[in-house]
C-alpha positions, 0 to 999 in steps of 0.5 A: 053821055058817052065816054070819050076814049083818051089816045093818050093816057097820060097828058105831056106838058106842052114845053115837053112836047116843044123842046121835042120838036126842037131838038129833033130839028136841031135848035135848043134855046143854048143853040138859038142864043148863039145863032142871034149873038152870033148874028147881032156881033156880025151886023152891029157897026163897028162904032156901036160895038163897044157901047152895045152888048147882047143879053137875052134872046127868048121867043123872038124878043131880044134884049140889048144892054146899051151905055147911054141914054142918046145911044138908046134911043137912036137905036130904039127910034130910029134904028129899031127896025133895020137892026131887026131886018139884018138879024133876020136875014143874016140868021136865014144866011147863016142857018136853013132854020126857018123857024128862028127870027127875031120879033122885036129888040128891045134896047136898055141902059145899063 
């Protein structure tokens, strides 16, 4: 069997070689919760605002603490999807990155 020839020596960890590609863009995960934040405090309704706060946003999942259990499912049942289209059109508004979107909000109680 003939030897394969290696281009690269030494292997780079895949999160390596991500967190270049994202940098040499300009997004870095501090950068992409702030842009969701940012995004999610613009197109909340005002009468949710002071019972919803952002937690986590990691690979297009983004998490929001909710005080109750009526509000949550509200949002989880009926307002889920719609939340997730203003998201994504208010980050493409705000920013030219078309690689950051939210997949899915996830709503929990607190």
């Amino acid at each position: 069997m003939a030897d394969k020839k290696r281009y690269c020596k030494e292997a780079v960890p895949i999160n390596t070689i991500v967190s270049d590609v994202f940098s040499k863009m300009g997004v870095s995960r501090g950068t992409e919760h702030r842009i969701v934040f940012d995004a999610w405090n613009s197109i909340v309704p005002p009468k949710f605002k002071n019972k919803c706060r952002a937690l986590s946003y990691r690979n297009g999942r983004f998490i929001v603490e909710v005080q109750s259990a009526p509000l949550m499912q509200e949002l989880r049942c009926f307002r889920q999807s719609e939340f997730v289209l203003l998201l994504n059109q208010e980050i493409r508004f705000n920013t030219n990155n078309q690689s950051l979107f939210v997949k899915k909000i996830e709503f929990k109680s607190n």
